[in-house]
C-alpha positions as CSV (number, residue, x, y, z in Angstrom):
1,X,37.4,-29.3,16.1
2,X,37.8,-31.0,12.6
3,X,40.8,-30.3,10.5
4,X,40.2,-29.2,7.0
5,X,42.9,-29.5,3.9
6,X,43.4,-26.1,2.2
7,X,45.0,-26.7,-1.2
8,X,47.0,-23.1,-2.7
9,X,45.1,-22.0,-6.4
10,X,48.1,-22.0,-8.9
11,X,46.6,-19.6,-11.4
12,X,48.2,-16.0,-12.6
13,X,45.9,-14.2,-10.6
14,X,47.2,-15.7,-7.3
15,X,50.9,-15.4,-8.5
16,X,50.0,-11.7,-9.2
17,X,48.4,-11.3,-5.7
18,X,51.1,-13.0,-3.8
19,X,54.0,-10.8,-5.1
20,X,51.9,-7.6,-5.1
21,X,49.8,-8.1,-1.7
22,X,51.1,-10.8,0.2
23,X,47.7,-12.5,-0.1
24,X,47.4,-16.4,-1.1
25,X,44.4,-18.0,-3.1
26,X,43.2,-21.4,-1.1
27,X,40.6,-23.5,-2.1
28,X,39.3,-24.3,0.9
29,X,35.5,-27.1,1.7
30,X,32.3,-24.7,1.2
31,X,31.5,-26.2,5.0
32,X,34.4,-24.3,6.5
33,X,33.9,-21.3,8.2
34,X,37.1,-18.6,8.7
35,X,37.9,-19.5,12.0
36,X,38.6,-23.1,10.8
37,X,40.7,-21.8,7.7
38,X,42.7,-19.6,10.3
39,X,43.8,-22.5,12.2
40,X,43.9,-24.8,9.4
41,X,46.4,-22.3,7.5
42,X,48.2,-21.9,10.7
43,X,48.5,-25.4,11.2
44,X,49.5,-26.8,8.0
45,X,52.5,-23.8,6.7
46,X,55.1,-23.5,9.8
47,X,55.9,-19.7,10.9
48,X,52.6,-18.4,9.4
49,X,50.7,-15.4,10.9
50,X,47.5,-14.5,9.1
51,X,46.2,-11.1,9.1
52,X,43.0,-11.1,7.9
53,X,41.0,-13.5,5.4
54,X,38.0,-13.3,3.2
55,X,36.1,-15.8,1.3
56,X,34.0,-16.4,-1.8
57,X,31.6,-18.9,-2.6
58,X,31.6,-19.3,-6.7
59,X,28.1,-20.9,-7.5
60,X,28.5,-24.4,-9.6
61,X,27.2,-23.1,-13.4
62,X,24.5,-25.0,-14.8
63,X,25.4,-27.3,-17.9
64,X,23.0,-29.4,-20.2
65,X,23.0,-33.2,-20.8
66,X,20.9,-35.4,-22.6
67,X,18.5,-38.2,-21.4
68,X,18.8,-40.3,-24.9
69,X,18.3,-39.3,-28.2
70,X,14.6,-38.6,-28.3
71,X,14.4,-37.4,-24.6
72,X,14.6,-33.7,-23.7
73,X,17.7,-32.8,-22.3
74,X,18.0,-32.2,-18.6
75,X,19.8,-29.4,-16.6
76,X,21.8,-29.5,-13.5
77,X,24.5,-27.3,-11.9
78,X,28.4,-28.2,-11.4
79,X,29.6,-28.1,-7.4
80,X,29.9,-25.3,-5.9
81,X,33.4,-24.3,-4.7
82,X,34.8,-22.0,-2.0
83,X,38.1,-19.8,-2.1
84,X,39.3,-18.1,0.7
85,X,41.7,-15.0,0.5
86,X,44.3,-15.3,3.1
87,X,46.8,-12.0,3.6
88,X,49.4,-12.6,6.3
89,X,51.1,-10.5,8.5
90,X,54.5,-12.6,9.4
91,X,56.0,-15.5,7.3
92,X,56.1,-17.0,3.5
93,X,54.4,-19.5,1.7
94,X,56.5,-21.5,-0.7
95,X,53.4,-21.8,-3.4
96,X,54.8,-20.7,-6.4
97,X,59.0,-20.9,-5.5
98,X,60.8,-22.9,-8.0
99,X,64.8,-23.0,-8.8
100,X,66.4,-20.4,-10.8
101,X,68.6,-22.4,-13.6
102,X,70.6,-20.2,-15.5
103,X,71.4,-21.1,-18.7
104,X,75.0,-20.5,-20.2
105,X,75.6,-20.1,-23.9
């Protein structure tokens, strides 16, 4: 079995389903099936159970660019990319954890 990296998405929306859902954002190889995230989420965060997962594949969108000045412009699509939804049932992920400073006046 290969191991994959999983990288957390740092965007609002994940922040918002982390404290609401208990459900991280990973951006995860489009090759990678669930079973492979499973253990690869497993493997890489210590005391981690996962519950269930789902995943998306968000299609590359297609962007212009130009041949010369004369030539007609060409089109071709960005990568695809793959996120994979991953709610556990035991355990924290330290994503989005920073130090609270407070200030004094």
């Amino acid at each position: 079995m290969t191991t994959i990296l999983v990288t957390p998405r740092a965007t609002e929306k994940a922040y918002r389903l982390v404290t609401a859902q208990n459900t991280y954002v990973f951006d995860v190889p489009t090759t990678a099936n669930k079973q492979q995230i499973v253990a690869a989420v497993e493997a890489q965060y210590e005391n981690v159970k996962v519950a269930s997962i789902k995943t998306v594949v968000q299609s590359g969108k297609s962007i212009r660019f130009s041949r010369g000045k004369n030539r007609y412009p060409g089109t071709t699509t960005r990568q695809n990319t793959k996120k994979a939804y991953v709610t556990l049932s035991e355990g924290k992920i330290k994503v989005f954890e920073q130090e609270e400073t407070k200030e004094k006046k």
